[in-house]
Structures are given as structure tokens and as C-alpha cells.
VOMI-599598 format. One record per atom (N, C-alpha, C): x, y, z; residue in three letters. Coordinates in steps of 0.05 Angstrom, whole numbers, plus 5000, padded with zeros to 4 digits. Layout:
BEGIN
XYZALA;...
***
This chain:
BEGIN
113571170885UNK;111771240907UNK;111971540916UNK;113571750901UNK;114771960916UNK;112072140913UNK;110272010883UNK;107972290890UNK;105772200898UNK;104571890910UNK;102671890928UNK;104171940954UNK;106372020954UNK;106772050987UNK;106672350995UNK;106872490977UNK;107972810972UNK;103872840976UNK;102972710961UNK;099572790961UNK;098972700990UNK;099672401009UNK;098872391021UNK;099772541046UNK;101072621040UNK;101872871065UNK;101573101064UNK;100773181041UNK;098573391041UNK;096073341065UNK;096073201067UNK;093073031086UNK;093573051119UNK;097472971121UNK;097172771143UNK;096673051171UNK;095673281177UNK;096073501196UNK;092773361207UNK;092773231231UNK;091373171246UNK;089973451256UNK;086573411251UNK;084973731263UNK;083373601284UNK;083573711307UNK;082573701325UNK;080073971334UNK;077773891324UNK;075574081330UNK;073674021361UNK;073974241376UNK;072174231403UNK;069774181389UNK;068374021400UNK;065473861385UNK;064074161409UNK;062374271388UNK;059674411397UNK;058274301418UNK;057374451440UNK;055674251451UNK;052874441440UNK;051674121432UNK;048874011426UNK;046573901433UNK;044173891422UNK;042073741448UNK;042373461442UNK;044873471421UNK;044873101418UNK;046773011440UNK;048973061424UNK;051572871446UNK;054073111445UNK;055673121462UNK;058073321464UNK;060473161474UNK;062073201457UNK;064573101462UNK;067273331465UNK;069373281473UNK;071073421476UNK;072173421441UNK;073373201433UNK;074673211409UNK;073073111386UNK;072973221363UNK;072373191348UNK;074373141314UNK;074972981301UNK;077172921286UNK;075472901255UNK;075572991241UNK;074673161209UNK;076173081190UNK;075372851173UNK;077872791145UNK;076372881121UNK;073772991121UNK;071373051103UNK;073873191079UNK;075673341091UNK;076273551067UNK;079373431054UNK;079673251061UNK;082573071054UNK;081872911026UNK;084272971010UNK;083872840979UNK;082772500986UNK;081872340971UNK;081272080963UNK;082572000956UNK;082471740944UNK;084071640932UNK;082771360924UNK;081671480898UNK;080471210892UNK;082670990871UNK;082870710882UNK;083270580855UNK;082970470831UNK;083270480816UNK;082170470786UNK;081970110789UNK;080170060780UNK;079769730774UNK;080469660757UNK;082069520754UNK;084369400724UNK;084869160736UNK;087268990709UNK;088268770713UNK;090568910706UNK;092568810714UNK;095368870719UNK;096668600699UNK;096468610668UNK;098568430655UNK;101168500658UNK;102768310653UNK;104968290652UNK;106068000634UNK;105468130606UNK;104867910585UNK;107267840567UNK;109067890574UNK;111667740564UNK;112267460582UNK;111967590610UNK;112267360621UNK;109967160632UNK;107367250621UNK;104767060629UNK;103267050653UNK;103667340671UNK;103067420702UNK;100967600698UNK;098867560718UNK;096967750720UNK;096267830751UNK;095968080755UNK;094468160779UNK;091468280778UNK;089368230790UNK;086168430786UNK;086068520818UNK;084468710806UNK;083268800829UNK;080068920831UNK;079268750805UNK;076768770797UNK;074468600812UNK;074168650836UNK;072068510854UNK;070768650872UNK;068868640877UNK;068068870910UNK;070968600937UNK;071568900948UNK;072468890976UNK;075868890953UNK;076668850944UNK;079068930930UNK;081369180933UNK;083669160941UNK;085269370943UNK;087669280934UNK;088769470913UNK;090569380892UNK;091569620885UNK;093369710890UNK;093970040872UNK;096170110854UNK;097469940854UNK;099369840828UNK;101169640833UNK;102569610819UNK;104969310810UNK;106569460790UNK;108969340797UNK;111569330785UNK;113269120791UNK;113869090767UNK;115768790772UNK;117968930771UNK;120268820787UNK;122868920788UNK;124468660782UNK;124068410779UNK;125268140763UNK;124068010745UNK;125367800736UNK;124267600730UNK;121567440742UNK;121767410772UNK;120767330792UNK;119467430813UNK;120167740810UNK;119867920837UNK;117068120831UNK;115868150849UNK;113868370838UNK;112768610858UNK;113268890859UNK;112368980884UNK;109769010880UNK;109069090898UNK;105969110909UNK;104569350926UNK;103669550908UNK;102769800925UNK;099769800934UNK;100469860960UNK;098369880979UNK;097870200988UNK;095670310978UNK;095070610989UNK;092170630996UNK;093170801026UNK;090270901038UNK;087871021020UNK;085271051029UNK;082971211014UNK;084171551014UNK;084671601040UNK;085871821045UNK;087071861072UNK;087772021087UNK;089872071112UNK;089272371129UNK;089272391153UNK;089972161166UNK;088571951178UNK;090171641180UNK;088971401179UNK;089671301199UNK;088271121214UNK;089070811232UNK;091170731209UNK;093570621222UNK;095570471204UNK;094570181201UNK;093270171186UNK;092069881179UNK;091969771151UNK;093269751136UNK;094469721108UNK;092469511108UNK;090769511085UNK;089069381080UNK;090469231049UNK;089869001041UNK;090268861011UNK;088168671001UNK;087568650980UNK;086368380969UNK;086468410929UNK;087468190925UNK;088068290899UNK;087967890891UNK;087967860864UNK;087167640850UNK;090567580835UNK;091367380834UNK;094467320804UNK;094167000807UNK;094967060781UNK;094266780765UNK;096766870736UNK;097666660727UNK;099766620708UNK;099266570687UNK;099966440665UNK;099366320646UNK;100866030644UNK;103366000664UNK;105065740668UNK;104965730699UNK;106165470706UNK;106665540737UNK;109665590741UNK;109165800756UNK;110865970763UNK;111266050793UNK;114766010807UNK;114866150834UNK;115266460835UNK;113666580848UNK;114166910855UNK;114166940873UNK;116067180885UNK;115867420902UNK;114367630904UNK;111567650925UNK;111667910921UNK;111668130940UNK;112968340940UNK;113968480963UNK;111668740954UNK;110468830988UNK;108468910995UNK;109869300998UNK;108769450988UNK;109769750982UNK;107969950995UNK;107570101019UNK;105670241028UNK;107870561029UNK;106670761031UNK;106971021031UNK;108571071055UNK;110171191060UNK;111771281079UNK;109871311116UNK;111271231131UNK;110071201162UNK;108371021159UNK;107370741140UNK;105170551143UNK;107170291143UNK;105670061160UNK;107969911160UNK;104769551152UNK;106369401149UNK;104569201147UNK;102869091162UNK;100869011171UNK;099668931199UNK;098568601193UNK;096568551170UNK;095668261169UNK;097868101156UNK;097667831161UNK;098867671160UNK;096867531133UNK;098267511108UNK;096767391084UNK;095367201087UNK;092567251077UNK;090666921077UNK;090566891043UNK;090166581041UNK;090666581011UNK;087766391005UNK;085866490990UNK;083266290984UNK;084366190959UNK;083365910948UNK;083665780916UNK;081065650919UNK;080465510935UNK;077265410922UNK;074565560942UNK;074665430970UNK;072865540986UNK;074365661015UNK;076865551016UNK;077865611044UNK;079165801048UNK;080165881071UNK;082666201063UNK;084465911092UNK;086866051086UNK;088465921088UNK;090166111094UNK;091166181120UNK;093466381131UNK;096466201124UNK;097566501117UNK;100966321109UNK;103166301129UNK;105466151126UNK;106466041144UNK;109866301157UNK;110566221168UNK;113766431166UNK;114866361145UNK;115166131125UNK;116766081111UNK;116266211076UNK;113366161089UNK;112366321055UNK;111966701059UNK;111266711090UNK;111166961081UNK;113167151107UNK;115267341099UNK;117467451121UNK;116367681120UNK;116767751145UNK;116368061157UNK;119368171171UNK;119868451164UNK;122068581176UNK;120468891179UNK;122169001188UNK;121369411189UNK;121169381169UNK;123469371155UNK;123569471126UNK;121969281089UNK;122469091103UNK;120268931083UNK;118568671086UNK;116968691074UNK;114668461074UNK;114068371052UNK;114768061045UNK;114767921022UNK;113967671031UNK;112067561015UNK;110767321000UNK;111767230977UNK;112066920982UNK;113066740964UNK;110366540959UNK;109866600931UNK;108966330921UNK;108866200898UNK;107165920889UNK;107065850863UNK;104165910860UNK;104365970827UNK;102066070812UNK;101466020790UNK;099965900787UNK;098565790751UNK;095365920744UNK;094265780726UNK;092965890713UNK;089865950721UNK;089765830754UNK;087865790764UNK;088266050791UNK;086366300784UNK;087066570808UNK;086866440827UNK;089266600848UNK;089066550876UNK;087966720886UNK;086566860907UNK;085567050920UNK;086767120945UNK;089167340941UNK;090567350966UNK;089867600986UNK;089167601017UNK;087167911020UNK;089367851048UNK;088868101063UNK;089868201087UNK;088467941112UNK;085268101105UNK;083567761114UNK;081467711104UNK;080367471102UNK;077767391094UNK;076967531083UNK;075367551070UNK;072867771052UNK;071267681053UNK;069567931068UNK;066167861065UNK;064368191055UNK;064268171032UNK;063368331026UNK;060668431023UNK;059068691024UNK;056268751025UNK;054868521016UNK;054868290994UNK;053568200983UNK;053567941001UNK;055867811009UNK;056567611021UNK;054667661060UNK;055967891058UNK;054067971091UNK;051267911090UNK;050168021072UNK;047368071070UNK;045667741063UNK;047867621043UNK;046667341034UNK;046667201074UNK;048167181085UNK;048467081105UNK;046367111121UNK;046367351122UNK;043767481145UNK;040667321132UNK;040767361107UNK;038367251096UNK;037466941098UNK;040366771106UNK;039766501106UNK;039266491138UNK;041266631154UNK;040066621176UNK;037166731198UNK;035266831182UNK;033366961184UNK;030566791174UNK;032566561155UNK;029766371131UNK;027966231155UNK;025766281153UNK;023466141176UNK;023166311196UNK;024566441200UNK;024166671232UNK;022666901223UNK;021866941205UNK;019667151192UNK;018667271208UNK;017067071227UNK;014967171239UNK;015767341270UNK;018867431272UNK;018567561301UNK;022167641291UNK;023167581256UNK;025667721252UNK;024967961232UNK;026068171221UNK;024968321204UNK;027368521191UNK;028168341173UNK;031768361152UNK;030468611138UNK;031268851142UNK;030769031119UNK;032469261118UNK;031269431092UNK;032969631088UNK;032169861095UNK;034070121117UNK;032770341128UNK;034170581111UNK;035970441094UNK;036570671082UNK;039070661058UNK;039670881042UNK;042470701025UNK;044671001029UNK;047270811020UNK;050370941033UNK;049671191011UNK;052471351016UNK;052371590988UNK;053371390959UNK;054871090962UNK;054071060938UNK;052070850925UNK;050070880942UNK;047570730932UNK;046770460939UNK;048870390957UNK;048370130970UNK;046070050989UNK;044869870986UNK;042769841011UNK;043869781042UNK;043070051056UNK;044069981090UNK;042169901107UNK;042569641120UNK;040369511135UNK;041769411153UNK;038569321173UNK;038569211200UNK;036868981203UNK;037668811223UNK;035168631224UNK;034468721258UNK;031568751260UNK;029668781273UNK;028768531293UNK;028968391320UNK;029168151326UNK;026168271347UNK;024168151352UNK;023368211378UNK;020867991378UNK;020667801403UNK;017167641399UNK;015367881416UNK;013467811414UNK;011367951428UNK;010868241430UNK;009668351446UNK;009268741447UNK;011668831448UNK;012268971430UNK;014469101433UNK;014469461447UNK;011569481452UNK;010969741476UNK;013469741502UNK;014069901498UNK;015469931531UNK;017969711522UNK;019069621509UNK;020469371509UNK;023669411506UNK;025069471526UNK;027369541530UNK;028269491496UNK;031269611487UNK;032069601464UNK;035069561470UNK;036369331457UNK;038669171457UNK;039769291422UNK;043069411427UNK;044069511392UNK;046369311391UNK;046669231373UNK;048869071374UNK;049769101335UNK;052669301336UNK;053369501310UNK;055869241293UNK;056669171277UNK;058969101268UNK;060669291241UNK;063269251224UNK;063969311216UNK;063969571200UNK;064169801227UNK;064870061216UNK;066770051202UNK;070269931216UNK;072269901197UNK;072769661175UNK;072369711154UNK;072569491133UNK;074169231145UNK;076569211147UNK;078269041151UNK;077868821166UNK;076268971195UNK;075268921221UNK;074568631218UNK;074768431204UNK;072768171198UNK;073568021223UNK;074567951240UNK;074767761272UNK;072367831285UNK;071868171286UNK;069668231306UNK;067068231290UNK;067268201267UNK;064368161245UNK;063967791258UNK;066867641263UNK;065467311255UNK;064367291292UNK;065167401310UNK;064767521341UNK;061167471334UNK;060867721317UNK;058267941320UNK;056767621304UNK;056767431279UNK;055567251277UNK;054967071294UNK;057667011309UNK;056266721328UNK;055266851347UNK;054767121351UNK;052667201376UNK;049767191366UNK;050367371341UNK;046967401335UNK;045667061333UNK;047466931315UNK;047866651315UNK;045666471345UNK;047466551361UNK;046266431386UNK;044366571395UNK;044066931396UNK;041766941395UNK;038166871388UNK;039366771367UNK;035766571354UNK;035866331348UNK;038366231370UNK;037565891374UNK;036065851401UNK;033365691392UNK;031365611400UNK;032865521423UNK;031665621452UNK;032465441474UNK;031465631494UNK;032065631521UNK;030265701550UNK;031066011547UNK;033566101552UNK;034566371553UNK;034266471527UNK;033966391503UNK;034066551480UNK;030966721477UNK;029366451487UNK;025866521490UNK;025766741500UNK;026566661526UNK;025966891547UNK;027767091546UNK;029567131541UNK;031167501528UNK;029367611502UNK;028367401473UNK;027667561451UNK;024567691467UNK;023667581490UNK;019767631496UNK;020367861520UNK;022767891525UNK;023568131546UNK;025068421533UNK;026168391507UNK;028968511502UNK;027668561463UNK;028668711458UNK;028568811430UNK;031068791420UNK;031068711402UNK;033468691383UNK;034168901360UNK;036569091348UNK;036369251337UNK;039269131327UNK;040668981301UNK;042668901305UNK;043568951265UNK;046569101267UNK;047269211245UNK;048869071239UNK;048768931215UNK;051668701211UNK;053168821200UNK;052469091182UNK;054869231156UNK;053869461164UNK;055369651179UNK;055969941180UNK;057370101157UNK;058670011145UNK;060070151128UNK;059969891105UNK;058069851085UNK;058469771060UNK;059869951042UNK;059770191028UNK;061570251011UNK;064770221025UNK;065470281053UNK;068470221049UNK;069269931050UNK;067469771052UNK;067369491058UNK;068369361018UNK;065869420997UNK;066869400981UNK;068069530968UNK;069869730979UNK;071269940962UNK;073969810966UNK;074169610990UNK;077169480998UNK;078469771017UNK;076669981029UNK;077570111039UNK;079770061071UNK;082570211075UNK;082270091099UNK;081370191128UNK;080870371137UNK;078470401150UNK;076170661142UNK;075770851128UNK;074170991120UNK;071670911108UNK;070671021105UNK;067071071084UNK;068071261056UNK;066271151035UNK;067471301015UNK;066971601010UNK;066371621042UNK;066872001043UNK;069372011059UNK;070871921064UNK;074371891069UNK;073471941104UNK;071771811118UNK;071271901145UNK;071571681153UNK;072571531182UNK;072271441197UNK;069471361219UNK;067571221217UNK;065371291225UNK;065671231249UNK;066471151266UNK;066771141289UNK;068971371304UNK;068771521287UNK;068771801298UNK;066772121290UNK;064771941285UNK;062372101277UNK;059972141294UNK;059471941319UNK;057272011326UNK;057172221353UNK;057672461336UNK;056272651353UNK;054672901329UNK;055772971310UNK;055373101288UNK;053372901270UNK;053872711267UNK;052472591252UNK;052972671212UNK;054772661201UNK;055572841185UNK;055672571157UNK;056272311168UNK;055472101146UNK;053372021148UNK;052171911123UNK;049571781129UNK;049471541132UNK;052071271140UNK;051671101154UNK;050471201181UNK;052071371200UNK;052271451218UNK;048471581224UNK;048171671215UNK;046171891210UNK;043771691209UNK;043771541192UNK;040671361186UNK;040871131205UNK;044171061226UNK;043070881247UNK;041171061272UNK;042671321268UNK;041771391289UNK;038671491294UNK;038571611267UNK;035371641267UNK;032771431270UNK;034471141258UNK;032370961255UNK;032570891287UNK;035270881302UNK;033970871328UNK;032771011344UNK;032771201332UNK;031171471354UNK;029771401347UNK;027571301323UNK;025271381315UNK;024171051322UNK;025070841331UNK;024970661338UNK;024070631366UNK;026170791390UNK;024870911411UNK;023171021418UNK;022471191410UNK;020771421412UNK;017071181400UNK;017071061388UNK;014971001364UNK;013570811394UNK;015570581401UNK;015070421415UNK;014970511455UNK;015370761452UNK;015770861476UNK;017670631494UNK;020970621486UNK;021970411499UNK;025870621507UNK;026770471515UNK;029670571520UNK;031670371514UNK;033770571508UNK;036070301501UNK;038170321526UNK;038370011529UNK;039170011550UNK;042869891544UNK;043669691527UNK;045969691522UNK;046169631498UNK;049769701482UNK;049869741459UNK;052969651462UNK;052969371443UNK;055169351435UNK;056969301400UNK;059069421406UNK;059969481373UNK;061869221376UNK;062369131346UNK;064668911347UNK;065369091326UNK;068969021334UNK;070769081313UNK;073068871321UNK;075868911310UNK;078268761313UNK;080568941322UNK;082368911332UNK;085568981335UNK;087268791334UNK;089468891352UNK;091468681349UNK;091768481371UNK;089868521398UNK;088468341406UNK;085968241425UNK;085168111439UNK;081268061449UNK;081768321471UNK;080068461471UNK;079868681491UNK;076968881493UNK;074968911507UNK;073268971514UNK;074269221528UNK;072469431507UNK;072969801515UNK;070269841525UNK;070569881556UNK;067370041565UNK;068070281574UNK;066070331590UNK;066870571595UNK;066170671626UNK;067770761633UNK;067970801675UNK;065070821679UNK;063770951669UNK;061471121690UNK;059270821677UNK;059170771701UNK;056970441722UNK;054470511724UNK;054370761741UNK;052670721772UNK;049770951754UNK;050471121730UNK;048871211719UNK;047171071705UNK;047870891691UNK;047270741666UNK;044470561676UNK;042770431657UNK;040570261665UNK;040970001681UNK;043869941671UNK;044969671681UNK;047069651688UNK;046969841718UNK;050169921735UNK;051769681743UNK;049869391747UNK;052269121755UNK;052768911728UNK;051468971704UNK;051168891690UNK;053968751673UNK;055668941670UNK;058468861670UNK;059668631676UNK;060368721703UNK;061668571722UNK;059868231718UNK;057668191723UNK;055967981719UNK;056467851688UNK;056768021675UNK;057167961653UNK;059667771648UNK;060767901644UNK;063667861647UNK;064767621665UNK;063567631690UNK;065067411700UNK;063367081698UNK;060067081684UNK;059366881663UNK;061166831642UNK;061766971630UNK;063966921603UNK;066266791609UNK;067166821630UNK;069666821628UNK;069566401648UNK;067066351668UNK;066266081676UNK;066365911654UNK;065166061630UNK;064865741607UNK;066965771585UNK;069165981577UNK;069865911561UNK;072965821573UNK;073965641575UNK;076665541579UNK;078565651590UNK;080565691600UNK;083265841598UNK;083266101587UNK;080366341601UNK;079466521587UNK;079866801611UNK;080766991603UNK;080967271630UNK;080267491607UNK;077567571615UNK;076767811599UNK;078468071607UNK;078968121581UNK;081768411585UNK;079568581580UNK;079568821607UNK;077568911600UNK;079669241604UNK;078269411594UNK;080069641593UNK;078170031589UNK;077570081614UNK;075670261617UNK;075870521622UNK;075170771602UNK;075171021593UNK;073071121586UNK;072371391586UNK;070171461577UNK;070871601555UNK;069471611546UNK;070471761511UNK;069971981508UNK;073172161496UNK;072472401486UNK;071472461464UNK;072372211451UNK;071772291424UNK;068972231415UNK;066572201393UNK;064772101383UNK;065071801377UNK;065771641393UNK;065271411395UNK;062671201404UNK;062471011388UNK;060170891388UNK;058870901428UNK;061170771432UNK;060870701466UNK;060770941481UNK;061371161466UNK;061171461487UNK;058471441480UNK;056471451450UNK;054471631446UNK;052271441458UNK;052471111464UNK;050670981487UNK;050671041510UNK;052771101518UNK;052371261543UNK;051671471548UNK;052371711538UNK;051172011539UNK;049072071523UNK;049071931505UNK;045972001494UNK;043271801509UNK;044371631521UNK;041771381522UNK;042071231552UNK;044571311566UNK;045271201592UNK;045770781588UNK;045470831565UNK;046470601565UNK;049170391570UNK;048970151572UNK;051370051576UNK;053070111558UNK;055270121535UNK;056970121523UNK;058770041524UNK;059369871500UNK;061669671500UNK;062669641468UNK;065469671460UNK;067469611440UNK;068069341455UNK;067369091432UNK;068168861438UNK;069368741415UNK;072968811421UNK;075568851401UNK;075768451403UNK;076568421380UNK;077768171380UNK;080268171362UNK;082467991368UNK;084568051350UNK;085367921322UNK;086168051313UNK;086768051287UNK;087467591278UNK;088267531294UNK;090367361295UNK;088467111308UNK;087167221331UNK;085366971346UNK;084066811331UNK;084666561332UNK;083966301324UNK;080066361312UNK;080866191295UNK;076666271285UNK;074966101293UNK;075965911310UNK;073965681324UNK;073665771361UNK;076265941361UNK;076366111386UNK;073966331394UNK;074166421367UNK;073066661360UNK;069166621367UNK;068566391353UNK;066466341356UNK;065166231383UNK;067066131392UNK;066566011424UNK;066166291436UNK;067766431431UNK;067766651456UNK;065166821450UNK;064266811426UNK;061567021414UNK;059666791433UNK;058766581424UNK;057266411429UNK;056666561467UNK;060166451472UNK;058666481509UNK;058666701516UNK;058966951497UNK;058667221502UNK;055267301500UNK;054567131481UNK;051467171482UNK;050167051506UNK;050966801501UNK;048766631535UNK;049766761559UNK;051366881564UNK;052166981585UNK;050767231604UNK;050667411572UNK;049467621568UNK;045467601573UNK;045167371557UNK;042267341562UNK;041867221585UNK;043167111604UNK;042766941627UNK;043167171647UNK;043867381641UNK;045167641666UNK;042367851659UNK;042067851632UNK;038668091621UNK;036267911638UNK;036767651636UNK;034067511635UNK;033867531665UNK;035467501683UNK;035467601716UNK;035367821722UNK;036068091717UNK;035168271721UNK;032468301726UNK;
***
């Protein structure tokens, strides 16, 4: 590991640029990885044919960057960033399968100052399946997985995988029959050629028609606040009293995959221009970044309408809602508070952690607010929170939300 660490620290001198002020958005800090090496992984299978073991990393959403066996039984496992400096979020997903069945070790290898964060999920037919303390130990110093393995791949990832193709099939089944007032398309493609889309939700004139953003997975890994961002849109276009009356009042502008190339690159949080996009919107310098923002300006502007709130899902390490202080400017100064304390009546043994700053940096929730006076909201879910949890809380995050728009 001594010369991806020697390269990655070539990288690690954090730049802090005073963001220009512009007629777009101005921020105090601005953070730049544009000029920091890459680091792409080569897609291979990793034999190990004396003893009948295989590793791939030949899939979209895949991160695999070498293997070495050090036993009979034992096998390390390197994990390296796109490039640095990074969120410490060690991303993995990689395929092994045997030729006998066989018990292994395998101990998890990241670059100096990165430490492990997900807890292994293991797919074999359709399910992922988080592992237990017994199969898998965590210390400072090491992180190892025990399992058996035959001839049939296991698919072991940091979490779930849902990749560009898997997102997009989704959106498409959930959209089948709603034709006439949903509108799934493509506004534009990544730098490596991927199609970047939105679906378009609105019944009736959409003149004058307030505009609702609702962004998911800038950071690849992020998948808790991607399954959040489903059961909302989810509940969004189930037929019922409040759904009617928010889609015939409210415009829908809703991004399920912000970042497809780092999504299937297995990146762990960059774009495969080694950037962070959620520290881009004031420059506008990627063209995730760049073609949401244009298609919403030009979305605004077309329909003569305003956006009034905008929320991003992502994940951490646990449920926590980032807004931002300034209320009394915004289109929907009680909106919050109202919000919030619906959510928190129907879901159970529930206290919204709410945690409020205004942003220096080019963050999603700064540039709704200073560019658009809009509400702004990072709605973090954790890494770890239960996935039937997860969905309850999207569910009454939406009716809550539409029952507080629809009064206004």
C-alpha cells in the first residue's frame, strides 16, 4: 500500500478558495479536487487458482482495487478512494465465489487516515442481508469478514446497490400509467455519457405554479436517503385527497440519480471528475451540477413560476435534518416548524433531530436559499436505520409535507 498512499497524499492539502461573488450564488468557501490525480480501477477478476478462489469487480457500482492472499484462508482486501481529499467513507462491492466450499477471511485494507464505516451486506439470490458481530469484527486497527463460499458468487457491497440502470428501471415502473401528468426524461448526459434525468410531476396549468425540487444521490454510497427519497416520491403519486390537491397546486421537479457516473463507477463520494457535487453549486463547474441547474432555471423562467422548497436526501451515520437558520426570508417562513411537528404525530417513538446553519460552502441547501429564497433542507438518514423504518419515515415525511403545502 506504500505507493497508493505516497500518491494519495500527494492530494490530501485541503484548498480553500473565497468563492467570487457572482450574479448567481456567493459563498464564503469554496473546496476544488478538479486538479487531484484519479484513480481509476481496472475491472478484472482476481484468480487465485491453485486454490479455486475468485474475486470480480466487473459490474457497474463495483469497488475492488486489489487482493492478496496472505493464507491459506486469509485474503486482504484493498479499498481506494477515486481521489483525495475525501469524506472518509470507504466505499466496497466486489463478487467471490470458489470452486469448492470453502471458509475465508477477508480483511478489509484502506490507505492511511481511512478507517471502515459500512457494516457488510451480503446478496446470493434477491436479498442483501447485513452481517452479524460474529461473522463480521471491527477494531481501529482491523476489519475482517468471515465466510463460506462455493461456486455460486456472493455479492458483498458496503450497502445495497442500486445502480444507474436499477434507478432508472424503478422510476420507469413507477411512472407506468401516470403519463399523462408524469414526464420521466432525459435533460442531459454525465461527462461519461450516461443519461441524466428527472421526472417532471405536475396536473393541470403549470403557469405561475409554485416549483417543489426534491435531489437524491449526489454521494454514491448515500443509498438510506435514496430508499427515504423513494417512499416519498412513492407517496407522492398515490392517488388520494392530499396527493390530488398538492400535484394541482405544486410542481414537481424530482432527481432520483445526481451523480450516475460515480454511482456506477463504485465511487465513494465523487463524480468521475474526482469532485464532490455537493460542493459545487455556486461555480457550477460539473455538468451534473450545471444541467440541474439550468434545466431549473429554464423551467422557472418558461412557466413564469418560483421555487419555493428543495429537499436533497442523502445518508450519514445518523437521521438528521440540515436546514438552514434564515425562516423569516424564505417563501415558507412557518413551514418548517409545521412540518416537522406533522412528522414527528404519526411516526411512533419519533423526535426530528433537526440541526440549523447556513452554509458557507456551495451546498445544495445554501444555493435554495440564496439563489431562490427557498426552503432548504439536507434530509440525512443513517447509515444503519432499519429499512422498514426508513420507509415509514419517507412515507410521513411526504403526507405531512403535503398536508402543511396544501394549507398554506
Amino acid at each position: 500500500m506504500r505507493t497508493i498512499n505516497h500518491l494519495l497524499n500527494l492530494g490530501l492539502g485541503l484548498v480553500l478558495i473565497s468563492c467570487a461573488i457572482t450574479p448567481k450564488v456567493s459563498f464564503e468557501n469554496y473546496v476544488d479536487t478538479r486538479s487531484k490525480p484519479i484513480f481509476f480501477q481496472k475491472k478484472q477478476t482476481f484468480s487465485f487458482d491453485e486454490v479455486g478462489v475468485y474475486f470480480s469487480n466487473e459490474f457497474n457500482g463495483a469497488r475492488l482495487n486489489s487482493v492478496e492472499q496472505l493464507n491459506d484462508s486469509t485474503y486482504q482486501i484493498g479499498i481506494w478512494p477515486e481521489n483525495a481529499p475525501i469524506n472518509p467513507s470507504p466505499f466496497y462491492a466486489f463478487k467471490i465465489w470458489s470452486d469448492s466450499q470453502q471458509s475465508l477471511t477477508l480483511q478489509f485494507d484502506y490507505p492511511d487516515g481511512y478507517k471502515h464505516r459500512y457494516i457488510p451486506k451480503i446478496k446470493e439470490d434477491t436479498s442483501w442481508i447485513a452481517t452479524d458481530s460474529i461473522s463480521f469484527q471491527q477494531t481501529d486497527e482491523l476489519s475482517s469478514l468471515k465466510l463460506e463460499v462455493n461456486s455460486t458468487p456472493k455479492l458483498i457491497s458496503a450497502q445495497e446497490l442500486h445502480s444507474s440502470d436499477e434507478v432508472y428501471d424503478w422510476v420507469d415502473e413507477l411512472v407506468k400509467g401516470k403519463e399523462d401528468y408524469i414526464e420521466f426524461k432525459e435533460i442531459g448526459k454525465t461527462a461519461l455519457q450516461r443519461p441524466f434525468k428527472v421526472i417532471d410531476i405536475s396536473k393541470g396549468n403549470i403557469e405561475s405554479k409554485p416549483v417543489v425540487v426534491f435531489i437524491t444521490r449526489q454521494h454514491p454510497p448515500e443509498v438510506t436517503g435514496y430508499f427515504a427519497f423513494q417512499s416519498f416520491i412513492s407517496t407522492l403519486l398515490e392517488s388520494g385527497k392530499e396527493s390530488e390537491a398538492f400535484l394541482e397546486k405544486y410542481r414537481v421537479l424530482a432527481f432520483p440519480l445526481m451523480n450516475p457516473d460515480g454511482v456506477d463507477l463504485g465511487h465513494w463520494r465523487h463524480n468521475s471528475g474526482g469532485v464532490d457535487l455537493n460542493r459545487d453549486w455556486s461555480k457550477y463547474h460539473q455538468k451534473e451540477i450545471k444541467t440541474t441547474v439550468d434545466f431549473i432555471s429554464k423551467t422557472l423562467k418558461a412557466s413564469n413560476a418560483e421555487l419555493v422548497l428543495g429537499l436533497d436526501f442523502h445518508s450519514t451515520y445518523y437521521d438528521v435534518f440540515y436546514t438552514n437558520e434564515e425562516r423569516a426570508a424564505t417563501h415558507m417562513p412557518n413551514f418548517l416548524e409545521q412540518w416537522f411537528r406533522g412528522l414527528e404525530a404519526n411516526v411512533p417513538d419519533y423526535t426530528v433531530n433537526e440541526q440549523a446553519s447556513n452554509s458557507t460552502q456551495p451546498v445544495s441547501k445554501g444555493w435554495f436559499l440564496n439563489k431562490h429564497k427557498a426552503v432548504g433542507v439536507v434530509f440525512e438518514i443513517g447509515d444503519d436505520t432499519p429499512r422498514d423504518r426508513i420507509r415509514m419515515v419517507g412515507k410521513q415525511a411526504a403526507l405531512s409535507m403535503m398536508r402543511t403545502m396544501n394549507s398554506n
